[in-house]
C-alpha positions in Angstrom: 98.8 131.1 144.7 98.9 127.4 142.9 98.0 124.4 144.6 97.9 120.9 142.8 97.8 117.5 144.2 99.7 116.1 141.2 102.8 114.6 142.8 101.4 113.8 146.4 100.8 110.5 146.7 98.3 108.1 149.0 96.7 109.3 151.9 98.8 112.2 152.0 97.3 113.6 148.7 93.9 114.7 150.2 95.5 115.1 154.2 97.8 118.0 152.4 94.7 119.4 150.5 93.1 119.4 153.7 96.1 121.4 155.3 97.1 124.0 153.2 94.0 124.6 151.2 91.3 124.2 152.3 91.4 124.9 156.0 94.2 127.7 155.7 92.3 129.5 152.6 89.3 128.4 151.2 87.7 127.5 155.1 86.6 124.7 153.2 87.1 120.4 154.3 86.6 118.1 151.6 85.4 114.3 151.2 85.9 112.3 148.2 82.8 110.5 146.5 83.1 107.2 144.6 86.2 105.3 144.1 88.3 107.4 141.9 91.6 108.5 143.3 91.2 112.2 144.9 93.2 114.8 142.8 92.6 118.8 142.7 94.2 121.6 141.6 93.2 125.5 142.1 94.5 128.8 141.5 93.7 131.9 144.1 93.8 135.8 143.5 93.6 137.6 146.5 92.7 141.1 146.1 91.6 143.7 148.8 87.8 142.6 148.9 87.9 139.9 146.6 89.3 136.3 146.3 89.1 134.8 143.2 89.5 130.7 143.2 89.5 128.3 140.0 88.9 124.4 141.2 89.3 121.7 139.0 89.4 118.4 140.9 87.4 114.3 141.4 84.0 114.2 142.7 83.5 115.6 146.1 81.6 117.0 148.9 83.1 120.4 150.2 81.8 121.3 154.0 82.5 124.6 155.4 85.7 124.2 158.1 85.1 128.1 159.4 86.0 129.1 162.8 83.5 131.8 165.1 86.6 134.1 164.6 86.2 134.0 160.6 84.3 136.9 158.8 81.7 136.1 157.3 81.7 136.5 153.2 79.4 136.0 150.2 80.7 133.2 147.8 79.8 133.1 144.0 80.0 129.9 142.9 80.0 129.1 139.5 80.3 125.6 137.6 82.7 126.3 134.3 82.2 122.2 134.1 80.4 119.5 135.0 77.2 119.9 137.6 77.3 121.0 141.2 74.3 121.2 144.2 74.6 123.7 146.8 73.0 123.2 149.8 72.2 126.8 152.3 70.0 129.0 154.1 67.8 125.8 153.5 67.8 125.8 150.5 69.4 122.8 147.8 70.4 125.3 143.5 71.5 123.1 141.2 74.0 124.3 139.1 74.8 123.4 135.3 78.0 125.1 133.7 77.7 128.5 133.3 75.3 129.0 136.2 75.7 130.7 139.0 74.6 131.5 142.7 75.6 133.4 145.9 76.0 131.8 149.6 77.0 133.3 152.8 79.6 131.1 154.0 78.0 131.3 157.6 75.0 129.5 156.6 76.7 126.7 154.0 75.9 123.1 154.7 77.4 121.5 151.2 78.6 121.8 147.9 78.6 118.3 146.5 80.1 118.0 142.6 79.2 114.2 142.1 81.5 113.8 138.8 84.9 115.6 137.8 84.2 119.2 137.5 86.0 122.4 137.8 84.5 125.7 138.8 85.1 129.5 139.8 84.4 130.5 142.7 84.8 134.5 144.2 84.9 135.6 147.9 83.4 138.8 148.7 82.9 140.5 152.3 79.6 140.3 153.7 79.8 144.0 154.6 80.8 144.7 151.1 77.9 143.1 149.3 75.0 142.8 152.1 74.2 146.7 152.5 73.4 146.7 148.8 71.4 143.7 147.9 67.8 143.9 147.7 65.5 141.3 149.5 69.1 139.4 150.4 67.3 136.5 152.1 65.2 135.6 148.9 68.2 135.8 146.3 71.0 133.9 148.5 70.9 130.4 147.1 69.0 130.6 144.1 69.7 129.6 140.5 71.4 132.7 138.1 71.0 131.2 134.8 73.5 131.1 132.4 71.9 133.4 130.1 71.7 136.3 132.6 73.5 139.3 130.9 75.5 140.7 134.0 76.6 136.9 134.6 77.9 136.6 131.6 79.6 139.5 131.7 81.1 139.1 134.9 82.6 135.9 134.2 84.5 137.4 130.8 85.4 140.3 133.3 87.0 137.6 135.3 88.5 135.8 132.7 90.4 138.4 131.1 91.6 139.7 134.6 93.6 135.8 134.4 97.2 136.9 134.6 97.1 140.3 134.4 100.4 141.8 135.5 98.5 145.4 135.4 97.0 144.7 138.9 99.7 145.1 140.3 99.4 148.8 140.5 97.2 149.2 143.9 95.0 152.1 141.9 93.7 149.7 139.3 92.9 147.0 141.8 90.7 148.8 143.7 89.4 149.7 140.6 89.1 146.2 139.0 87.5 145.2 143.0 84.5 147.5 142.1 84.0 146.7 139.1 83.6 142.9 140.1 81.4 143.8 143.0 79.3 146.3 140.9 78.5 143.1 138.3 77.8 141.0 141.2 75.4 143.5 142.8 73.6 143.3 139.4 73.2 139.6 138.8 71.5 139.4 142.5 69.5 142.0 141.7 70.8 144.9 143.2 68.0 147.8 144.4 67.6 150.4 141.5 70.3 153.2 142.9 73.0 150.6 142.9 72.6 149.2 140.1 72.3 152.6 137.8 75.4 153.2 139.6 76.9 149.4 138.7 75.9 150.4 135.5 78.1 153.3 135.1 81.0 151.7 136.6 81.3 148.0 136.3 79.2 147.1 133.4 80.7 149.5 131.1 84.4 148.4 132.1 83.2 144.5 131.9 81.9 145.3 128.2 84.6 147.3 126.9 87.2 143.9 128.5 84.7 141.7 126.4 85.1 144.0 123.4 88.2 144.1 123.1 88.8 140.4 123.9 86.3 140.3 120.6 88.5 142.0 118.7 92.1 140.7 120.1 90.2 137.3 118.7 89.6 138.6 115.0 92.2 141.4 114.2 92.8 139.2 110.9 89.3 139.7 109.6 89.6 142.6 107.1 85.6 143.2 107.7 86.2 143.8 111.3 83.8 147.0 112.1 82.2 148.7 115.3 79.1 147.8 113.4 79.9 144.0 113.0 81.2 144.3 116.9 77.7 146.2 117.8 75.6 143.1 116.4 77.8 140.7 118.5 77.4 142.6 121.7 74.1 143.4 121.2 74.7 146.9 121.8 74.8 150.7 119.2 78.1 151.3 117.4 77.6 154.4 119.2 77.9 152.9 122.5 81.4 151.4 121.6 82.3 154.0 120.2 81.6 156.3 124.0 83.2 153.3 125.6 86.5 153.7 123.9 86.0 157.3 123.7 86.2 157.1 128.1 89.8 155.9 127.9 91.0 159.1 125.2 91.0 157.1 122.3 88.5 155.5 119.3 87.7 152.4 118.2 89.7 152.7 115.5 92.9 153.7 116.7 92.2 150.6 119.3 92.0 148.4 116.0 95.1 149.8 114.0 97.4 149.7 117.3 96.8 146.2 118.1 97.6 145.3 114.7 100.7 146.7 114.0 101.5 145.0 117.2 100.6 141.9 116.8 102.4 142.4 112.6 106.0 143.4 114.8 105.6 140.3 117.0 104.8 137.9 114.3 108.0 139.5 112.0 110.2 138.9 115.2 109.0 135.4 115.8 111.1 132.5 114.0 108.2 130.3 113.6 106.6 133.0 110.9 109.9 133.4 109.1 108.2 132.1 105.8 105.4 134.2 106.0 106.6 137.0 103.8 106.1 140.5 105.1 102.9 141.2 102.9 101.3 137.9 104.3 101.7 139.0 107.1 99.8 142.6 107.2 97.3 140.6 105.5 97.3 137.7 108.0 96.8 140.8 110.8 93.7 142.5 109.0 95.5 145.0 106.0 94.1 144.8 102.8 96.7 148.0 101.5 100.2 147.4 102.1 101.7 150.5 101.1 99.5 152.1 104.1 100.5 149.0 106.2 104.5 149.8 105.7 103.4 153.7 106.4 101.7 152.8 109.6 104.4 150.5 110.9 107.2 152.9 110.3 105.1 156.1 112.3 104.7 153.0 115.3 107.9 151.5 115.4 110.1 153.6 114.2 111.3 151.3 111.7 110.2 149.8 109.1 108.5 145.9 108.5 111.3 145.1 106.4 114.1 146.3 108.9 112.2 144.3 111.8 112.4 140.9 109.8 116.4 141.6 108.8 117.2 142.0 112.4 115.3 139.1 113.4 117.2 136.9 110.7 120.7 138.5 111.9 119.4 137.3 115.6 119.0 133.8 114.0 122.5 134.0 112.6 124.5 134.8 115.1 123.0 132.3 117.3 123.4 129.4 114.4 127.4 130.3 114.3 127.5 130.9 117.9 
């Protein structure tokens, strides 16, 4: 779901936020601060035990607009820009980007974002979370740094989940669900069972997503290694190496598919039609072409050669159409 104030003008702009965002989904009523004109703009993922929310929007003061009849959930709210406060349980966090903390909606007072600012924020059911957090009265409404490990990895979880079309499948949601709660669990603090269980579930899914984003983001570099990956990630090339091993394939074979992938898209696509087709496997990470052309052929059934051809034939006929 996409909601954006962008084409509602005067008072109706934040009198249709009120209506059909806030109250209806997010149980939240808003007030605009200062004198620039109110705008906003979210995106919501609603998953069985988790809603996930991106708000970009004008300074503000967000109030909770819950009825008795409302469940109560645990929000993580987390400034990706600009500086929030949230006030609950008595307590005032200030939040820089990057932070994080965790609120039961039946005890918010206010989340005040004095400049523009956009933020994640994710919905969780009380009964989900509560049972597992240690000392839950002490950690509810405190700074999470930035730095903290499971936070970070939890937000790159998140942000790779961003228009994933493989949720769709109900099996892999559920799965994804845990995941998120299992990372969650850990940046409160989670007691020691549940988090060697989060652990073995959700932080080894959220650092294989990072991992792989990693590499997605330098398949050209011909140095790329699970060594050089290891040193980023702070982890042992053995550990990648078990990670990929969990989903019945290696590290390699991860490297070499996406690759020749990303080679047949970028012979298909008009705007590399200059890029010859050794450039190209060197512009995706291959320093050999001969095993580049080898590779490609056992992947695609075809060869590099064949692929650009076609797509210059494509261009043709459309030219003379």
């Amino acid at each position: 779901m996409r909601f954006s104030t962008e084409g509602i003008a005067g008072p109706r702009t934040l009198a249709s936020w009120r209506e059909i965002f806030g109250h209806e989904v997010m149980k939240l009523d808003m007030e605009p601060l200062g004198d620039m004109p109110f705008h906003c703009s979210a995106s919501l993922r609603t998953l069985p035990g988790l809603i996930i929310a991106s708000i970009a929007g004008s300074p503000n003061r967000l109030m909770p607009a819950r009825t008795k009849e409302d469940s109560e959930n645990f929000l993580v709210v987390v400034p990706t820009s600009g500086t929030t406060t949230v006030s609950a349980h008595g307590r005032d966090v200030s939040l820089g980007p990057g932070d994080a903390t965790v609120i039961s909606t039946a005890d918010l007072d206010l989340i005040v974002t004095p400049s523009p600012a956009s933020f994640l924020a994710l919905a969780i059911p009380a009964m989900i979370l509560g049972p597992v957090i240690a000392n839950l009265g002490e950690v509810l409404t405190t700074l999470i740094p930035s730095s903290t490990d499971a936070l970070q990895l939890l937000l790159g979880y998140v942000a790779a989940l961003h228009d994933d079309m493989t949720l769709a499948a109900p099996g892999t949601r559920h799965q994804v669900v845990t995941h998120i709660h299992d990372l969650v669990a850990m940046a409160l603090g989670a007691g020691s069972a549940v988090t060697a269980m989060a652990q073995g579930h959700g932080l080894r899914a959220a650092r294989l997503r990072a991992i792989k984003s990693d590499i997605m983001g330098r398949l050209d570099q011909h140095d790329l290694s699970v060594e050089v990956l290891a040193a980023r990630h702070r982890v042992s090339a053995r550990y990648i190496s078990r990670l990929f091993k969990s989903e019945g394939r290696t590290f390699t074979d991860f490297v070499l598919t996406q690759r020749l992938k990303r080679a047949h898209d970028m012979l298909q696509d008009g705007r590399f039609a200059d890029r010859s087709v050794g450039t190209i496997a060197f512009d995706t990470g291959f320093s050999d072409l001969s095993y580049f052309n080898r590779t490609f052929r056992r992947a695609h059934g075809t060869t590099p050669s064949d692929v650009r051809k076609a797509q210059e034939q494509s261009v043709d006929r459309i030219e003379r159409a």
